[in-house]
C-alpha positions as CSV (number, residue, x, y, z in Angstrom):
1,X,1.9,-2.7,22.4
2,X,-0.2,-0.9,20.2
3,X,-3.3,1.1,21.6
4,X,-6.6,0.3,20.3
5,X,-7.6,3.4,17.4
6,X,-3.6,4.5,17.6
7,X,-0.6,5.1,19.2
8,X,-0.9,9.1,19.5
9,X,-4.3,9.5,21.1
10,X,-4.3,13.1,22.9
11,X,-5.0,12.0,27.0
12,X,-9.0,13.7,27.9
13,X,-10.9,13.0,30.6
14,X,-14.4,12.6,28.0
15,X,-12.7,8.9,27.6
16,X,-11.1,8.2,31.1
17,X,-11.9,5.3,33.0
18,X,-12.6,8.3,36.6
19,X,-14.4,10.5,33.5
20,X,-18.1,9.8,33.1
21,X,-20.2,11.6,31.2
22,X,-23.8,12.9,32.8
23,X,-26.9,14.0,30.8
24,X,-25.4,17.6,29.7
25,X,-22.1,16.0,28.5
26,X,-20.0,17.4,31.1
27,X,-17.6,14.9,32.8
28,X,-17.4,13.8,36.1
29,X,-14.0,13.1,37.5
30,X,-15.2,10.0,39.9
31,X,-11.0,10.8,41.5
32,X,-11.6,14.7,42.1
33,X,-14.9,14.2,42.6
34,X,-15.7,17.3,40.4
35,X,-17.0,18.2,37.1
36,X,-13.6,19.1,35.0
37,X,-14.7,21.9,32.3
38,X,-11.8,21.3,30.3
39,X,-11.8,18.3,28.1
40,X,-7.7,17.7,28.1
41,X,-6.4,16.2,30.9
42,X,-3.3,18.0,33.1
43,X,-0.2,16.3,33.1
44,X,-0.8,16.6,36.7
45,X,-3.6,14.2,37.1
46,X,-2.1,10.9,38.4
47,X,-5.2,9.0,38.1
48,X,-5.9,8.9,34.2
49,X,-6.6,5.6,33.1
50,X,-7.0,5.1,29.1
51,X,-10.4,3.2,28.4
52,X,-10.9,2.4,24.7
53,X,-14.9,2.1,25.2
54,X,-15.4,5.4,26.6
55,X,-13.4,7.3,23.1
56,X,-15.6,8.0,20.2
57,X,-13.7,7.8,16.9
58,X,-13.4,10.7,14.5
59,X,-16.0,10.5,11.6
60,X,-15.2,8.9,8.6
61,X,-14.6,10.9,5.0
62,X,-17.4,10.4,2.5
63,X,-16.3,9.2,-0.6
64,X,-16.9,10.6,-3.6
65,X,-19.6,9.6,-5.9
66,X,-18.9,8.1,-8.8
67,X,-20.8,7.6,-12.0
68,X,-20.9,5.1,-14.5
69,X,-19.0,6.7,-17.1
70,X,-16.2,6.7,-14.8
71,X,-15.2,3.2,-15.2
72,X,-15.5,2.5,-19.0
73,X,-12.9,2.2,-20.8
């Protein structure tokens, strides 16, 4: 099955269902019951859960302007 925003998606705890995110952006493992400083997740943590609403995709690329010379023939 096919992950929502890819296949490859590098595991962090930023977009883990145990990962929430307080006022200053730093997550709180709701599992450890710590703040983890790191944004990757070990391959130790058992308790990682993917959640597709917590990920924020990357930014889009702007497309280039174009003028109206560009399409005339």
């Amino acid at each position: 099955m096919k992950r929502l925003f890819g296949s490859r998606i590098a595991p962090s705890c930023s977009y883990c269902m145990n990962g929430k995110k307080d006022v200053t952006m730093e997550v709180f493992c709701a599992e450890k019951l710590r703040y983890i400083k790191d944004d990757s997740v070990s391959k130790k943590c058992r308790k990682y859960r993917y959640d597709p609403y917590e990920r924020v995709p990357n930014a889009t690329l702007k497309l280039p302007k174009y003028d109206r010379k560009d399409f005339v023939l």
